[in-house]
N, C-alpha and C positions, 0 to 999 in steps of 0.2 A: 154586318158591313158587306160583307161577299154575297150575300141572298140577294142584297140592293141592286149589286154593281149587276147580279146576274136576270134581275126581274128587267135593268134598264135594259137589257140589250133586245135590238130587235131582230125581230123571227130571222131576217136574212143573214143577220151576223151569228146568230145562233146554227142558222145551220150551214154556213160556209163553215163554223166552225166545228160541228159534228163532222161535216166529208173533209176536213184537213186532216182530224184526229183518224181519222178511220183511213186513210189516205196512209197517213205515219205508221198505225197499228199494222198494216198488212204487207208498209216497206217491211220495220221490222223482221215479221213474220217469214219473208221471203229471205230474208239476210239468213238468218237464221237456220231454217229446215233448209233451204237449196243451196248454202254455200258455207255457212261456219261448223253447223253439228255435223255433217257428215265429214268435217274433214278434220273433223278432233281440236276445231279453231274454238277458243271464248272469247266472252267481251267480262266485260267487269261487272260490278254490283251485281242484284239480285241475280238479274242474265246470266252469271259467269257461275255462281253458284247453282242456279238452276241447271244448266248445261252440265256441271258437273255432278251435281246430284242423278240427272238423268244417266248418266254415264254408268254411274256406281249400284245403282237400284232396278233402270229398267224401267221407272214410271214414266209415262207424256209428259213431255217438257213443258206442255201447257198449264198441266196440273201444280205443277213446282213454281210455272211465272204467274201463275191467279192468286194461288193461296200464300207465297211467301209474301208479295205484295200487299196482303190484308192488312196487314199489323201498323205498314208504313201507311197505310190509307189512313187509317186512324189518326194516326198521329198527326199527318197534311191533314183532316179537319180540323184537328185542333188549334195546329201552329199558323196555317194560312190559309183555310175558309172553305166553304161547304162548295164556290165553284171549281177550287182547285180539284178538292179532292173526286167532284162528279165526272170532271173533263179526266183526271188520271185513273177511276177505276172502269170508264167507259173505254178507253184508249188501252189500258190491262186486257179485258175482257177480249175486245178483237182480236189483240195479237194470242191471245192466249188461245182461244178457237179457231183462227187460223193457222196454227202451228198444227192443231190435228190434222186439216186440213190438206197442208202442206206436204204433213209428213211422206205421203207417200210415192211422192215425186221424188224424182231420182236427181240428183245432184247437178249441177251444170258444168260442174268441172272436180277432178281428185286432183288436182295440182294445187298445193295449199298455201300457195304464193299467190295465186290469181283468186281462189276464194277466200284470203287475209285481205287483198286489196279491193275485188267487189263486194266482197261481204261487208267490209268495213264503210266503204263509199254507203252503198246501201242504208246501214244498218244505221248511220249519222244524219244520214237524208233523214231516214222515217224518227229518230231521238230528236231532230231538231226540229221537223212539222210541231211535234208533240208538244214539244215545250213552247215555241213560237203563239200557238194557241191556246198555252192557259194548260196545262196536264204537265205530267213529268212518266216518266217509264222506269226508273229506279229510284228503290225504297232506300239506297245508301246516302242520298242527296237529302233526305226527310232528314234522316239522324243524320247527316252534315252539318244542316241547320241548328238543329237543335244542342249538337258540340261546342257550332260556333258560339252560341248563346254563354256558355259558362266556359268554355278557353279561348288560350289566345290565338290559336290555330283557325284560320280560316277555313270558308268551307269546299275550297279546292282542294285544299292541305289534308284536309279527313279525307277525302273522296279517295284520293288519290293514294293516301297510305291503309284505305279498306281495300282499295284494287291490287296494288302490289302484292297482296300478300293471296286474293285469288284468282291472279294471272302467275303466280308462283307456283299455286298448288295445280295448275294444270301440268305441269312436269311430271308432278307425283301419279297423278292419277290416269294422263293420254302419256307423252314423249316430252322429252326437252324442248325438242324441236317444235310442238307442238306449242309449247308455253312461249317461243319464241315469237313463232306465226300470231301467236295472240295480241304480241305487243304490237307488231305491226295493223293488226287489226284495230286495234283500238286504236291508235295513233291517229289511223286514217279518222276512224269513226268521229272519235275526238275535235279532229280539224273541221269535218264535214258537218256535224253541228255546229259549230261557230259560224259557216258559209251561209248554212241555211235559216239559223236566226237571224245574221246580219243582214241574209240579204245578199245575192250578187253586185246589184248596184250600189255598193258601199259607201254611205256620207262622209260628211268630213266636214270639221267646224273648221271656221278662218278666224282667226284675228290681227285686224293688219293696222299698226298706228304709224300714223305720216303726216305732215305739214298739208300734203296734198289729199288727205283724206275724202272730201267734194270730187274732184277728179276722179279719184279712181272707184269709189261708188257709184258716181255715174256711168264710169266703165261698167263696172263689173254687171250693172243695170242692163247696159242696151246691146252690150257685145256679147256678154254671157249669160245673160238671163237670166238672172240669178237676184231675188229682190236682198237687202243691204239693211241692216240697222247700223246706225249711229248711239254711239255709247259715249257716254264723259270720263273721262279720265284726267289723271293731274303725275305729272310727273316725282315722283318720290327723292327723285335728290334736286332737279331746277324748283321742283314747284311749281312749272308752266301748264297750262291746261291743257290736254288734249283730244283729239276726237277718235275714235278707236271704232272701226268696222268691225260688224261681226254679220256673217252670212253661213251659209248650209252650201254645201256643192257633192256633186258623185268624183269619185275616185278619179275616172276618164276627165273630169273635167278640172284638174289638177293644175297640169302644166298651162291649159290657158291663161288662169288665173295666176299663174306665177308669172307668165309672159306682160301681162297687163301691168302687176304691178311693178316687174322691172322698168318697164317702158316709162311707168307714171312718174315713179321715185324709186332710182336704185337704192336710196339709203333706207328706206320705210324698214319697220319691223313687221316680221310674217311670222306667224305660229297656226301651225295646220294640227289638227287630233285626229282621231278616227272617233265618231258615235254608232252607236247601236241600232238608234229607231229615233226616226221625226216623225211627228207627228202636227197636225196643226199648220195655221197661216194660209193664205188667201196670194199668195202672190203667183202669178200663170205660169209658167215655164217656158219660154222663149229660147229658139235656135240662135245657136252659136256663132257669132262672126266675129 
């Protein structure tokens, strides 16, 4: 199935998606050698063991993020398919050679508040290229998956209980202080992936049921630009039918559409969500009035 998906794609999407991946591998890379290892900062998963392994042995911390990553590559062909696991040992391999690379530049900052917070910024930027394009950069997410599959613990819930315990052990092995800085790193990094899978210009489904549903589709059509499906719906305790909008809008374009609908029918029912990724439809995008 994955060899399919990966023969369909064409040359330009294959290699927008090689220079994303290699894009993410070299933020990484830079998070890493000029602003976390030199200043006794980790991140979690295999990173956070590697960093610490490097700490306690003395070996290239490239060497520890290629080969501890091996075993999980294996397992990502198994669990979910031959492009996952080419786009994650492709995306391993960069940051792993760049970190030699790297290494011998000197830090951009010893203050370990501003490299928890750039390092981190950074290091979620190039986590969330990676993943955005089909690869992952930790092998704790592999056997996440694979927990999920036989407990009831999701695969946040594992991740996050393999990390506590090696953002803990950086106390043991740098300073307190240092296992502190960690958290905040990660935090950030954490956030910073989510921004850059989602996307800055963040979606958001509508669903709006009203008497006036005609009206304010056509609103939402020519003032906001934004094309409008009609859904059937029936009311669960009158039993009346009714006509139920559903559209796609960005974050910024929020309160227009609240404006609209107030104007159309104060009493309508609104329900706004946040999505991930749209994809599909034909409809233009049109300026806002």
């Amino acid at each position: 199935m994955a060899s399919q998906q990966h023969s369909g794609l064409r040359p330009a999407e294959i290699a927008k998606r090689i220079v994303m991946l290699t894009i993410g591998a070299v933020l990484m890379a830079v998070a890493l050698e000029i602003f976390l290892v030199p200043n006794n900062v980790i991140d979690g998963g295999i990173t956070g063991i590697s960093i610490i392994l490097h700490e306690l042995t003395g070996v290239p911390l490239g060497l520890y993020l290629f080969f501890l990553n091996l075993p999980f590559l294996f397992l990502g062909y198994k669990q979910i398919g031959k492009t996952f696991t080419l786009s994650t040992l492709y995306a391993v391999s960069v940051m792993s050679l760049c970190t030699f690379l790297f290494h011998p530049i000197e830090p951009l900052t010893i203050m370990k508040i501003l490299a928890a917070i750039f390092g981190g910024v950074i290091l979620g930027v190039g986590v969330g290229l990676v993943i955005r394009f089909g690869g992952s950069m930790d092998g704790t997410e592999i056997v996440a998956i694979l927990i999920n599959k036989k407990t009831p613990f999701s695969v946040g819930e594992v991740v996050m209980f393999f990390n506590f315990f090696i953002l803990l052990s950086a106390g043991f092995v740098f300073e307190w202080d240092s296992a502190m800085y960690s958290l905040i790193a990660y935090f950030i990094a954490y956030k910073a992936i989510d921004i850059t899978i989602e996307g800055m210009d963040e979606s958001k489904a509508v669903w709006i049921i009203s008497d006036a549903a005609t009206e304010i589709g056509s609103a939402i059509i020519n003032r906001l630009g934004r094309g409008v499906t009609y859904l059937a719906g029936e009311g669960a305790y009158t039993g009346d039918s009714k006509r139920v909008i559903f559209c796609v809008i960005t974050r910024l374009e929020e309160a227009k559409l609240k404006s609209i609908v107030q104007e159309m029918d104060p009493t309508a029912f609104l329900a706004i969500g946040n999505i991930h990724d749209v994809k599909g439809g034909r409809f233009k995008k049109k300026d806002i009035h």
